[in-house]
C-alpha positions in Angstrom: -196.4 -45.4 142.8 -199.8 -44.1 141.5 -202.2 -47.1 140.9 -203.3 -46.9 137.3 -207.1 -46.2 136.8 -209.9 -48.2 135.3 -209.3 -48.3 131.2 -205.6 -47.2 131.3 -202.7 -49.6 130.3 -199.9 -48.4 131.5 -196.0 -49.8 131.6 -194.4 -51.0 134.8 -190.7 -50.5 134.7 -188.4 -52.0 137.1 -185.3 -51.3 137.8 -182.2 -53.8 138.3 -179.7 -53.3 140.8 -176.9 -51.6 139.6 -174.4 -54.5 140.1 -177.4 -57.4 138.8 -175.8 -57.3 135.6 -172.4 -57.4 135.8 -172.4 -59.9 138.3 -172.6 -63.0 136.0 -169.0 -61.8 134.3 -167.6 -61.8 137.7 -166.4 -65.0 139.6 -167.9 -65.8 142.9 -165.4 -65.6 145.5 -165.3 -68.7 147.8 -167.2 -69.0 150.9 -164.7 -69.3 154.3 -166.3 -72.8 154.5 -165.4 -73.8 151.0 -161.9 -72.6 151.1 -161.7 -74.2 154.5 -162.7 -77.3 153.5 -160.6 -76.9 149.7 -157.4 -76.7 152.9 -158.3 -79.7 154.1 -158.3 -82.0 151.3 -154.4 -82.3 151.4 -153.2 -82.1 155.1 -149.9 -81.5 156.3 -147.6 -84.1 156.7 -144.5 -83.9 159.1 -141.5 -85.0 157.3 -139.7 -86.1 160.4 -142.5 -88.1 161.9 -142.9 -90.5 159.1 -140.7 -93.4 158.4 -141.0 -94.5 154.7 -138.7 -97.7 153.8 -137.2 -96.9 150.5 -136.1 -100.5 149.9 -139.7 -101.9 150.3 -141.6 -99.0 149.0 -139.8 -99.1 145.4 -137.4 -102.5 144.5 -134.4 -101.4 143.2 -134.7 -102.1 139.0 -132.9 -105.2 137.8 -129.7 -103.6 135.6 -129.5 -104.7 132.4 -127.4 -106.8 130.6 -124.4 -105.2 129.4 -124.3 -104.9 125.5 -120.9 -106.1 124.5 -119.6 -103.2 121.7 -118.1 -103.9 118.2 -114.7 -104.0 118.4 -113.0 -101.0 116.7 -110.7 -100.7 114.0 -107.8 -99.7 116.1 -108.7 -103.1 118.7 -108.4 -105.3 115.6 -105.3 -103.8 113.8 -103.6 -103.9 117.7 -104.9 -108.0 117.5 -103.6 -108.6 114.4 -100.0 -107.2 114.8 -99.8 -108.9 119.0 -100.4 -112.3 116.3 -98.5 -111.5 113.5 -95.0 -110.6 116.3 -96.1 -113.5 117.6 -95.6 -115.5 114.1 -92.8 -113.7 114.0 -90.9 -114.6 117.4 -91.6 -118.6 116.4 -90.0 -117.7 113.2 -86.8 -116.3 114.6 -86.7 -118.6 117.5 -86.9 -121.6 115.2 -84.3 -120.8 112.6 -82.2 -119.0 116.1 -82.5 -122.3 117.8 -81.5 -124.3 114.3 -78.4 -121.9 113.7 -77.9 -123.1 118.0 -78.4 -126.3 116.7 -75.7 -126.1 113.4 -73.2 -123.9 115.0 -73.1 -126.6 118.2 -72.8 -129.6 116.0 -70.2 -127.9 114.3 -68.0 -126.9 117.3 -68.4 -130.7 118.1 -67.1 -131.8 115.1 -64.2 -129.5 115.0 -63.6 -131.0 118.2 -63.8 -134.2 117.5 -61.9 -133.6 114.4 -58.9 -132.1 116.2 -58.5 -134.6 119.3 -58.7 -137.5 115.7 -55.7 -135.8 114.5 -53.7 -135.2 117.3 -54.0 -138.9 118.3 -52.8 -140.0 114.6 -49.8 -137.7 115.1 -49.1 -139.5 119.0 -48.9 -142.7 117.4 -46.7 -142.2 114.4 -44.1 -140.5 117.0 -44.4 -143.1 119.6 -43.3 -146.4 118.8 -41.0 -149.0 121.5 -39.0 -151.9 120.1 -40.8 -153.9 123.0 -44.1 -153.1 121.9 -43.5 -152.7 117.8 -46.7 -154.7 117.0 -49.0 -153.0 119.3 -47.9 -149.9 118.5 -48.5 -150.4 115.2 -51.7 -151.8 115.3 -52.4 -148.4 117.2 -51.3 -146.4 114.0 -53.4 -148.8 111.9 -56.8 -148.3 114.3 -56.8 -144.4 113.3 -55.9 -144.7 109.5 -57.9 -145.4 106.3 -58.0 -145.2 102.7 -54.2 -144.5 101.2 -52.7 -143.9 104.3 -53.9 -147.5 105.9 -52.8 -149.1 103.0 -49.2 -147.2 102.4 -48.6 -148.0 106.2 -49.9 -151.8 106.0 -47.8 -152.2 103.3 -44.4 -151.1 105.2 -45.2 -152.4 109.0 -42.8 -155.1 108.5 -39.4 -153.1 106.8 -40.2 -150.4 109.6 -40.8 -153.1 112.5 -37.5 -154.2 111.2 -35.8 -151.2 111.4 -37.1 -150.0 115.0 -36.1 -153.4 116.1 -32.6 -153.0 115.1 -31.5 -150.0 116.3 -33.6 -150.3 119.5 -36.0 -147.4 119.1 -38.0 -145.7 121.9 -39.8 -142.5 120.9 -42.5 -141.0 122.9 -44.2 -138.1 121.4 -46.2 -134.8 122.6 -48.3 -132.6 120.9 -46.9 -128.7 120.8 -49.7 -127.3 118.9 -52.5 -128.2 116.2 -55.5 -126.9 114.8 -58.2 -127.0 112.2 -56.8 -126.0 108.9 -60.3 -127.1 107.1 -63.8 -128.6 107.7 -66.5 -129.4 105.1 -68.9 -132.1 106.0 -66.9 -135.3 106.5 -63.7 -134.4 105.4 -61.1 -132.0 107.7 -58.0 -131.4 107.9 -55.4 -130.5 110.9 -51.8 -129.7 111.5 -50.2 -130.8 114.2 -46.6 -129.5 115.5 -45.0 -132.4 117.4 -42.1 -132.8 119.6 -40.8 -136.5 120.1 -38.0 -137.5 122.3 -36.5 -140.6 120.8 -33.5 -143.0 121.9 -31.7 -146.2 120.8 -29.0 -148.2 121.0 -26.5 -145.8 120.0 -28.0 -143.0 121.9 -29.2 -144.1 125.4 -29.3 -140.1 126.6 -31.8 -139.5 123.5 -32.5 -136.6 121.3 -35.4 -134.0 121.0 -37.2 -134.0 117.2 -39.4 -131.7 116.1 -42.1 -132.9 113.4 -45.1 -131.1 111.7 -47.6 -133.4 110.4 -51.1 -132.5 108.0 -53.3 -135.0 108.7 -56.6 -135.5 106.4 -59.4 -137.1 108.0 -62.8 -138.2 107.0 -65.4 -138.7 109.4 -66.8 -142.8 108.7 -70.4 -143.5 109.7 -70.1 -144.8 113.1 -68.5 -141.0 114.0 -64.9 -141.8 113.8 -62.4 -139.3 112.3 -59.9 -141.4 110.6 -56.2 -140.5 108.7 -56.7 -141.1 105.1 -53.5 -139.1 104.5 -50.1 -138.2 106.3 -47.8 -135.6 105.4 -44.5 -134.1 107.3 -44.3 -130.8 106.3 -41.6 -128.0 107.0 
């Protein structure tokens, strides 16, 4: 370089180095000790060697209260037909055990009506000369209305009669049964055999008799004979 001489301006150029001005655009590389010590900010950590307690590091979270859900449709149509068969099964049993209930007391008056009858028709066929007034206070103890009175009226022409000829009848029942029942009021029919002797007749003879016998039920529960008819 020529130094300039006295009275001369001249211009001093300088040149840049080719790379000066593109090296602000450029990012600067680390150094080997930044990136060494950018490595050791977050060390390796053997998996194996540490021991973390799960239980103690994070607490389980409380679970929370279960929501109870709106019943459905379906769950309250199911509720309401479980109550309304169950209505329905009290019904049934009630008037089931009442029907129980009438047909039972039914039977038992049948029952009660028969055995009533058959009884009247032993003690109209059974009668002993040695026993006339017993035996008809027997007749009298199951009869009412017309047929006590009829029979009250005549105890002393027919005592009469069975004492004169000597009469001993015994009677069985063959068959009966319940011709009708309506409340208080039944009536039977009895088939009767009766085995009767007397004076004349010591061996005796078998009868055959078929009685209907109306009865009416009185209110301590008796069945009583308000009316007597031999029949064919």
């Amino acid at each position: 370089m020529a130094e300039p001489g006295p009275g001369r301006s001249h211009t001093v150029t300088v040149e840049a180095p080719p790379d000066a001005a593109a090296a602000p655009e450029e990012k600067r590389k680390p150094t080997p000790f930044k990136r060494a010590k950018a490595d050791a900010v977050v060390p390796e950590v053997d998996e194996d060697a540490v021991d973390v307690d799960v239980d103690e590091a994070e607490p389980e979270p409380e679970p929370e209260p279960e929501q109870r859900r709106p019943w459905s449709k379906v769950t309250i149509a199911i509720g309401a037909l479980l109550c309304a068969l169950c209505v329905a099964a009290l019904v049934f049993g009630g008037i089931f055990g009442s029907k129980l209930l009438s047909d039972k007391q039914r039977n038992d008056d049948r029952a009660a009506a028969l055995d009533a009858g058959r009884q009247v028709a032993i003690n109209l066929a059974t009668i002993n000369y040695a026993t006339g007034k017993q035996d008809i206070q027997r007749i009298l103890s199951t009869g009412t209305g017309d047929f006590a009175n009829q029979f009250q009226a005549n105890v002393d022409s027919y005592l009469d009669l069975v004492n004169q000829a000597q009469v001993v009848s015994t009677g069985k029942v063959a068959e009966s049964g319940i011709t009708s029942l309506d409340g208080n009021d039944a009536k039977v029919l009895v088939a009767i055999t009766s085995s009767v002797k007397n004076k004349d007749d010591k061996a005796g003879e078998d009868r055959w008799y078929r009685m209907s016998i109306e009865l009416q039920r009185q209110g301590d529960g008796r069945w009583l004979a308000s009316r007597v008819e031999f029949v064919q």
